[in-house]
N, C-alpha and C positions, 0 to 999 in steps of 0.2 A: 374516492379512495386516494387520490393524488393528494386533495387536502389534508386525510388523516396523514399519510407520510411524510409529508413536509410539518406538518404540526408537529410530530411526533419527537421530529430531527431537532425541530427549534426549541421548543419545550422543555426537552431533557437536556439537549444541548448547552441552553445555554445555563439550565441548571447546574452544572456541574463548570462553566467557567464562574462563575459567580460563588461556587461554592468551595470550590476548592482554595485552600491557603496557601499563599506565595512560598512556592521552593518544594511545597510536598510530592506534585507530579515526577516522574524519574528525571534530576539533573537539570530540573527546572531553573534553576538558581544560575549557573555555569552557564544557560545557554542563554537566558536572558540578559545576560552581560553584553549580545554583541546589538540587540536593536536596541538597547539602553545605549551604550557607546554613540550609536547612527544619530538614535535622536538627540543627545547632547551636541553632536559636533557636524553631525550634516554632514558629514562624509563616511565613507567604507573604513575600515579598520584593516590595519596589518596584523597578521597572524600574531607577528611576537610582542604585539600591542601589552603591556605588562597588566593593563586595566582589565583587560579581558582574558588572560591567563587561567586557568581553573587551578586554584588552589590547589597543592601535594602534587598534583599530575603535569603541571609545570605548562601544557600545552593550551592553543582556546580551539573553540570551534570554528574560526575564523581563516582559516587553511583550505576548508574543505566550502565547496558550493554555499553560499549565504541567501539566496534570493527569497525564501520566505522570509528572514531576519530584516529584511533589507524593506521589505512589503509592511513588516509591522516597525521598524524603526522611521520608517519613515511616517507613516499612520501616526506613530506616538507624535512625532517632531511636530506634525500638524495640528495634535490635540495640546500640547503644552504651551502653544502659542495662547490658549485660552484656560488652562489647567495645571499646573505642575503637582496635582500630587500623584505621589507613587502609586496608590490604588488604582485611580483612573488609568494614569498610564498599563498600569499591568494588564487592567482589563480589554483595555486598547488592542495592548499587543494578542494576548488570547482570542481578543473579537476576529482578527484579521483570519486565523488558523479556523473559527468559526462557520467566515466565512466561505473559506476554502473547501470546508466539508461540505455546507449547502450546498455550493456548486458543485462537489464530488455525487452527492447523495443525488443531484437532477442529469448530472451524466452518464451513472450506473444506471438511472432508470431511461434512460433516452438507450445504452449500449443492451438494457435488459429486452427491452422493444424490437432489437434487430435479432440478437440470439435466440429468443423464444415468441414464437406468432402467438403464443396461446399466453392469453394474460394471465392464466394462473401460477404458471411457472414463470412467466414474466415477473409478477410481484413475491414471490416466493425466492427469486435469485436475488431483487432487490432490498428488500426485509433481512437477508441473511448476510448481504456485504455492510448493509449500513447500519442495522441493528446488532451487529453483534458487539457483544461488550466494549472489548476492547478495539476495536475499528471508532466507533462514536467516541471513544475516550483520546483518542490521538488528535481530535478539534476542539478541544478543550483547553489547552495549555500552548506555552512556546514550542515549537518543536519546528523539526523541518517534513519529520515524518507524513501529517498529513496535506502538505505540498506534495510529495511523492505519490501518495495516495490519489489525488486529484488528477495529476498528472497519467499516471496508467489508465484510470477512466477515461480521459482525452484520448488516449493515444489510442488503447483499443479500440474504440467508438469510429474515433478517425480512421483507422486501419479498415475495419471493418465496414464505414461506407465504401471507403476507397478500392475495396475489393468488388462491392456490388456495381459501382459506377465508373470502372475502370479508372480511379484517381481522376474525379473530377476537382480543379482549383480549391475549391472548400474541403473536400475529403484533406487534400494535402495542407492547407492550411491547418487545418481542427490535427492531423498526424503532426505537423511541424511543433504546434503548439506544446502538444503533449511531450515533445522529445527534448524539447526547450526545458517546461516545467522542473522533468525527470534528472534532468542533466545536471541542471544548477539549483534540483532539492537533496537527492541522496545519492550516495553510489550503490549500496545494494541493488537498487534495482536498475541499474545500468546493463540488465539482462536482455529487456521490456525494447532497448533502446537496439541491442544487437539481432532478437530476432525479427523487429519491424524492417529492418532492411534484409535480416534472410528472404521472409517474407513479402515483401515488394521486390525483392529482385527477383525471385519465383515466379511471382505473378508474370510476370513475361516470357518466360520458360513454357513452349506448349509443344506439342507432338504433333506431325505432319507426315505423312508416309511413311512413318516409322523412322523417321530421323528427329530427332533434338531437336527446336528454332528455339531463335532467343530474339525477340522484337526489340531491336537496340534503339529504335527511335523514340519513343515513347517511353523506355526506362532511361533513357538522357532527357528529354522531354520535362518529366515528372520529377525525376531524380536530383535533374539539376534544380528546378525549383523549390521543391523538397529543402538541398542540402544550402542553397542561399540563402533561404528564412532561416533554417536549424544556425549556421555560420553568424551570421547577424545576431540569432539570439543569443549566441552564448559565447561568442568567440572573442568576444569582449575577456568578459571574465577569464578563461584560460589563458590568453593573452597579456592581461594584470599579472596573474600569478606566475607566469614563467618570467616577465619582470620582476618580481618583487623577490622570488626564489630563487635566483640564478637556474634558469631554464628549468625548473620545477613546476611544471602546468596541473600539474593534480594536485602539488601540495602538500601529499602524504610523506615526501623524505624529510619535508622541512616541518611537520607538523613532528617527526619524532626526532629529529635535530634539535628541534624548540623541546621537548619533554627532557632529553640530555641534558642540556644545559641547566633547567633550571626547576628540573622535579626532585621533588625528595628521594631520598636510597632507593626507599622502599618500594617508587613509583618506575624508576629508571625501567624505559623497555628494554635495558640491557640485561638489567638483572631484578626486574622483577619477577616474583614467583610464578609460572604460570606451571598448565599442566603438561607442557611440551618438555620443559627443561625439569621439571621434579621427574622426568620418566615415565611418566602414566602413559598409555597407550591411547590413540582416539577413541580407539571400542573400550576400553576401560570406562574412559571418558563419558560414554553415551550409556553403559550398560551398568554401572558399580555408580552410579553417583546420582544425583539427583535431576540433570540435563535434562532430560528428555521430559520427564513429566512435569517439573516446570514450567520447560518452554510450551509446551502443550496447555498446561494453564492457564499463562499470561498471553498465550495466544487468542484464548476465548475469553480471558477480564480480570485481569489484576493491576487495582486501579494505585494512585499514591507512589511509593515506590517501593512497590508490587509487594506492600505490607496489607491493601483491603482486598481480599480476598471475597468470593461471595458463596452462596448457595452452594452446598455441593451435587444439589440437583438440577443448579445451572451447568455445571460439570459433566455431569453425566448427558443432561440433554444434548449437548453440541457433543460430545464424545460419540455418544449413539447415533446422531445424526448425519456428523461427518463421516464417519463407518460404515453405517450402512452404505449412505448414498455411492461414498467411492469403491465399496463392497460391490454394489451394484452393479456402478458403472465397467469395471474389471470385468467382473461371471460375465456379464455378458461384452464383452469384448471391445469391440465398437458400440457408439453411444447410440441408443436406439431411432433418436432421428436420421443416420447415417444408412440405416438398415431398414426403420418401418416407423416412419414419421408418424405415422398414426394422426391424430388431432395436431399436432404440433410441426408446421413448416418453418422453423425458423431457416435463420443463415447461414450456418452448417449443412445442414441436412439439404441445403436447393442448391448450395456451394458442389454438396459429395454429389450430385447426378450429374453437376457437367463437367467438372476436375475433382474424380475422387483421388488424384497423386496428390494432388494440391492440396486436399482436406486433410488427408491423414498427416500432412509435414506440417499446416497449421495445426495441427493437435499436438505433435513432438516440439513445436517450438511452446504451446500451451506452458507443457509438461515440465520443460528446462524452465521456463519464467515460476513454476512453484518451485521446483529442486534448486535453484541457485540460491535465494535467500538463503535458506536450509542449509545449504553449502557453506555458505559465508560466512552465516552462525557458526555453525560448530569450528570452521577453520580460525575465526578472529577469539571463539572462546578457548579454543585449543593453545594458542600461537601467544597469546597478547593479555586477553583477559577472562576469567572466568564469568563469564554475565551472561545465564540464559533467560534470555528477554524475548518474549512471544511478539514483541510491536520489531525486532526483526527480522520475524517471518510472514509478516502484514500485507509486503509485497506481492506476495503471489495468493492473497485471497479470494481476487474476483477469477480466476481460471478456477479455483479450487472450489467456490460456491457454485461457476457453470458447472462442473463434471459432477460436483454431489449433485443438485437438482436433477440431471440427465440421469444420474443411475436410480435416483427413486423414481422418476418417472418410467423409467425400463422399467422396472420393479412393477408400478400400477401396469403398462401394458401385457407385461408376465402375467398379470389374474384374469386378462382378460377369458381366458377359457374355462380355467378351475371356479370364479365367481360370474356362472350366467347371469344368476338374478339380481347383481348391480354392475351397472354400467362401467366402463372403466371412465368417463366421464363426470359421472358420481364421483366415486372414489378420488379420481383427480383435486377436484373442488373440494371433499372434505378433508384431506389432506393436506392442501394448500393451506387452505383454511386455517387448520386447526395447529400447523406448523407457524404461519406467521402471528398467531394470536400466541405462542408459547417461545416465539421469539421477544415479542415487545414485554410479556411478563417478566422473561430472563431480565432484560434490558433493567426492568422498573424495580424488581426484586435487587439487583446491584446497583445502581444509584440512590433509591432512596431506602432499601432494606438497610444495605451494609455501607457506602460511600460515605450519605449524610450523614449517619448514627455517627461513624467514625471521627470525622468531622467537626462534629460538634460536642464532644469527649475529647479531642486534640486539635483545638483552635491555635492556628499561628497568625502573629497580625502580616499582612498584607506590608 
């Protein structure tokens, strides 16, 4: 089974770097400008680098955390010593974002391993984060997205030894990593980054005679080693940008200082049109217009620039499955390992019998890591720019695939009484079963149903 899943990832994976024509991915083109820059010149790029600019919008993406750019600029710079054409390099840069997914796709299944003992739902959470449309489409192309993606897999994984093994040195390594990654691929999910330390400062929070303690040695201990790797790996970068910005560490005031100066009218974040200054209301926003069921679309696979659309029965599959399972998980409250593990001990459920305070504020920080993306979205399309783009809400995918799983699985344990004459053991396994063979169909029905047709109808040269 591990073979088919890693085949599965490479297979179509890389089918879709290879297939896809240079610039058609969303803003392919714009972003590509700054590992192209690196590899020409061997060094980092200044935001208001005029080379790397995006055309009309006046600003580049070079403001904001680069470290994936930086992975595939440097890759390229390596391969042009024996290659300079632009194919190759393109492909160069896309392989690196490739490979980032591989290793996303072996970390999901390594973080699927701790969250679910039972390997059905173990591969049933993995099949659903790595197979679904649009998650395998963000390692396809430039992007920094599935860096971010990686990154969360790390982090949780990390977390989540380091909770079973009281932060042993690699727990905090594999967590430092992951905050690294996170930090200097997106800020969306700079949620992931704030409840890991709610989180690990909890963990030393316990109850004693009915007073409070707080085990200060060992969250200095951990903490501070924790925060000298996270410092070292990124403190670089912040450190660049409040020099190069006059005390600007994040970049974002000089990233729209740079759009002033030298965007068109029409782009100016002064006065371009957005839905905040035409008056529209936010529930306007979400309820009268199109927001919401796009971003719901492109959240489950709108490939190109979210012109290849697919199956409208891949639509509904993941519509109905996400629904259900979070349907589930709600009716019945608490997630049923919390309550009646049944077959299934994972790390939750062994977590809630010896710190159930602890579980349930691990679940609320869960909860905020899906609701912030979400946030974010409608706040930057509300404020800045109308773009409801389902890659970002991509961050809070792997929380949202564990609680759909956990509420179908409630679900099976629910029949245990009304269905005597099959097991709910049965039922598990055909269900799993029959969800992740109708997950890799969805996958295959959008790459090569609608993607390639498309494709090769609308060839751009490379």
């Amino acid at each position: 089974m591990i073979l088919i899943y890693f085949l599965l990832y490479i297979i179509i994976a890389l089918s879709m770097v290879f297939m896809q024509p240079f610039g058609n991915p969303p803003d392919e083109y714009n972003r590509y400008l700054i590992p192209e820059y690196i590899a020409k010149y061997g060094t980092l790029p200044n935001g208001y680098e005029e080379e790397i600019r995006i055309e009309g919008y006046g600003f580049s993406y070079a403001f904001q955390p680069i470290l994936p750019y930086m992975l595939q600029g440097f890759a390229m710079r390596a391969v042009s010593v024996f290659c300079d054409s632009h194919e190759v390099l393109l492909y160069t840069g896309r392989l690196v974002n490739f490979t980032l997914g591989l290793l996303m796709a072996l970390f999901v299944l390594l973080l699927s391993r701790k969250w679910f003992s039972d390997k059905r739902l173990a591969w049933l959470f993995s099949f659903l984060v790595t197979f679904l449309p649009q998650s395998l489409f963000l390692h396809t192309y430039v992007n920094t997205d599935s860096c971010c993606m990686l990154s969360i897999a790390i982090l949780l994984y990390g977390l989540t030894r380091g909770i079973e093994d009281r932060f042993s040195p690699s727990s905090c390594v594999l967590m430092s990593v992951g905050i690294i990654l996170c930090a200097l691929s997106y800020y969306n999910a700079y949620g992931y980054i704030l409840s890991c330390i709610l989180l690990f400062t909890a963990f030393f929070l316990s109850k004693k005679d009915q007073r409070l303690c707080f085990d200060v040695k060992p969250f200095l201990k951990y903490g501070i080693f924790i925060s000298v790797l996270v410092l070292l790996g990124i403190g670089w970068w912040f450190l660049r940008s409040y020099l190069l910005y006059d005390g600007d560490f994040l970049g974002m005031r000089s990233r729209d200082i740079c759009a002033m100066i030298y965007a068109d009218p029409k782009f100016d974040p002064e006065t371009r049109i957005t839905c905040q200054n035409q008056g529209i209301s936010v529930w306007q926003m979400l309820l009268y217009s199109d927001f919401v069921n796009l971003s719901v679309l492109s959240f489950i696979g709108m490939y190109g620039a979210m012109s290849i659309v697919t199956s409208v029965w891949v639509y509904r599959f993941y519509k109905l499955l996400f629904a259900a399972g979070i349907f589930l998980a709600i009716i019945f409250s608490v997630l049923p390992q919390d309550r009646d593990a049944g077959e299934n001990q994972g790390f939750l459920p062994r977590l809630s019998r010896i710190r159930p305070a602890y579980t349930v504020f691990f679940h609320w920080n869960m909860i905020f890591c899906i609701a912030m993306p979400c946030i974010l979205s409608v706040y930057y399309s509300y404020t800045a720019d109308y773009q409801p783009q389902g890659r970002y809400l991509l961050p809070g995918l792997i929380p949202l695939a564990y609680y759909c799983v956990n509420g179908l699985y409630s679900g099976i344990l629910a029949l245990k009484k009304p269905v005597k004459k099959i097991s709910s053991g049965h039922l598990l396994t055909g269900l799993c079963t029959v969800l992740c063979i109708l997950i890799v169909i969805s996958l295959l029905v959008t790459v090569y149903g609608y993607a390639y047709p498309y494709y090769l109808a609308n060839p751009v040269a490379p």
